[in-house]
C-alpha positions as CSV (number, residue, x, y, z in Angstrom):
1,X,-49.4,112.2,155.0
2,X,-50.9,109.0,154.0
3,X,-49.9,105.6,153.5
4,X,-46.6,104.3,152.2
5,X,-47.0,102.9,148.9
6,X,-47.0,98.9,149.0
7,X,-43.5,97.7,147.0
8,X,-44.1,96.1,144.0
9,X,-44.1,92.1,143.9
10,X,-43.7,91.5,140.5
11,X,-40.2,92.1,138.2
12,X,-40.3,95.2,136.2
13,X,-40.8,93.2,132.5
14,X,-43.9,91.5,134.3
15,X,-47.6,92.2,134.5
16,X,-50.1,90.7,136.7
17,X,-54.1,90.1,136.9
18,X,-56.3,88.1,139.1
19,X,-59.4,86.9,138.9
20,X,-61.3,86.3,142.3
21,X,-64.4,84.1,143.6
22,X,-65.2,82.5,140.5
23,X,-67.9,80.2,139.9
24,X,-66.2,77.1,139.0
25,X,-64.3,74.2,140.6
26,X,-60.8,74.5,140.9
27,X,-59.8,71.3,139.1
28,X,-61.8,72.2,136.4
29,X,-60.5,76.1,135.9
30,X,-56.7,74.1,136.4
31,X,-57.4,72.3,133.2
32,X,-58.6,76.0,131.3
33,X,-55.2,77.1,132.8
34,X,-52.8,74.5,132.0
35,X,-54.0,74.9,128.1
36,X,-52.5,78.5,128.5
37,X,-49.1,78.1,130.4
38,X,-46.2,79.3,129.0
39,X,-47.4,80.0,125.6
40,X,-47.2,83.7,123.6
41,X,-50.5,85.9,124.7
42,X,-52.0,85.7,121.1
43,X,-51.6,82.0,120.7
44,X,-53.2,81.6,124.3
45,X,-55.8,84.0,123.3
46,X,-56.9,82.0,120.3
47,X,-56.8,78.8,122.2
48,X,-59.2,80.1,124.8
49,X,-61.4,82.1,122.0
50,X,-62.4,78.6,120.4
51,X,-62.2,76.8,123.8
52,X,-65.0,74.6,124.2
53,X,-64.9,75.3,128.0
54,X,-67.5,77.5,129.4
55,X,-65.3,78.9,131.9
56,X,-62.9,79.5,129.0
57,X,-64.1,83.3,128.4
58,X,-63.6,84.5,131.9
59,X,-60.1,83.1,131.8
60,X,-59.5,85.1,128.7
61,X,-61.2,88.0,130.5
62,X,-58.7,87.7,133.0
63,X,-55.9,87.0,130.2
64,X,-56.3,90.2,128.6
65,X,-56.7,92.2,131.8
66,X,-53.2,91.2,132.6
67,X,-51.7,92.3,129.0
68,X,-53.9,95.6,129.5
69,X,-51.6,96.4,133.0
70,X,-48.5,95.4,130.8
71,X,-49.6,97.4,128.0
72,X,-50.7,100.9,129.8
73,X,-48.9,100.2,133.7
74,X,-45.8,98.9,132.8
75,X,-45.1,100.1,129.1
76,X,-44.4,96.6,127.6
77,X,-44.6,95.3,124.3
78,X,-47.7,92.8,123.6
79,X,-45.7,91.1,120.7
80,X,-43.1,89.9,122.7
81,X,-45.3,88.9,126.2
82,X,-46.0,85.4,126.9
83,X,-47.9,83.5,130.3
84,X,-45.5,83.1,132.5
85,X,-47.9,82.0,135.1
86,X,-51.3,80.7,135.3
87,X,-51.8,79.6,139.0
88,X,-55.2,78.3,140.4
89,X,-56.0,79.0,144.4
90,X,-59.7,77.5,146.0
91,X,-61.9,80.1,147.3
92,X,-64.9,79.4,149.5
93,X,-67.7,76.3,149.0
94,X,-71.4,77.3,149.0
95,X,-73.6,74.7,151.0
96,X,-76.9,74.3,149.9
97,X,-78.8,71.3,150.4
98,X,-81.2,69.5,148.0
99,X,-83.9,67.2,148.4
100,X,-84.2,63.5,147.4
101,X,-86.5,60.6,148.1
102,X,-88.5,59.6,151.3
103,X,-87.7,62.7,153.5
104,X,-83.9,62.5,153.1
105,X,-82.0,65.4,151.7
106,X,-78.2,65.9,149.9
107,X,-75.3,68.3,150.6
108,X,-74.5,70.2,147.5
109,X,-71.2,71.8,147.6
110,X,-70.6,74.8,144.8
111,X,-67.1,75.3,144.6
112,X,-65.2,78.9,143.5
113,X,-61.8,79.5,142.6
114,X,-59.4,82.0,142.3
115,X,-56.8,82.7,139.1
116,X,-53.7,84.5,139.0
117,X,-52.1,85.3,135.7
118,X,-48.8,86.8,135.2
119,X,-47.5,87.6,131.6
120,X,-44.1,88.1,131.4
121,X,-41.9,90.3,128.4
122,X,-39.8,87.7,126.6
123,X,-36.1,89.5,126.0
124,X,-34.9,90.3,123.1
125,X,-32.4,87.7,121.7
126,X,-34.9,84.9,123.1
127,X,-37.9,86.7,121.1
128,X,-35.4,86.7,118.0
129,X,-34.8,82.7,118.5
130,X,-38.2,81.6,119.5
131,X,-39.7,83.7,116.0
């Protein structure tokens, strides 16, 4: 009885978090995210730890959520992950209008994002060359 479970996206040496509706612009989480592409999870952890970014701490949030489902889902070692991805999507916009000068008023947009961030276990003669 019950539902089929859903097949897994990912490869088995790969672990995945997301981060949903957040409170920030797009571009702006893109720049967070492109400082933590493709670089080792403790390096990328340091980098956003001293980040002068504000949205810097929910990325890293986010960041060690994904090495927690590698660590305890998917039975990887954390020594040898790095971010493989780090992908940015746009979520809604929040209209809100503010008022200016002689009766007019302003559209304010507040923009959300989305973030996806897949770490990835490096194998074992590329960890030995990359040390």
């Amino acid at each position: 009885m019950g539902k089929e479970s859903r097949a897994r996206v990912l490869a088995d040496h790969q672990a995945m978090a997301i981060g949903r509706n957040i409170r920030v612009s797009p571009r702006k989480l893109n720049l967070v995210a492109q400082q933590i592409r493709g670089k080792k999870v403790d390096r990328a952890l340091n980098e956003l730890t001293f980040s002068p970014k504000r949205i810097a701490r929910d990325v890293k949030k986010i960041l060690q959520s994904a090495i927690a489902n590698a660590e305890n889902n998917h039975q990887l070692d954390v020594d040898r992950l790095y971010v493989k991805e780090a992908t940015v999507g746009r979520a809604f916009v929040m209209k809100r209008f503010h008022t200016r000068g002689r009766g007019r008023s302003a559209r304010i947009e507040k923009y959300f994002a989305h973030l996806t961030v897949v770490v990835r276990e490096r194998a074992e003669d590329a960890a030995e060359e990359a040390a």
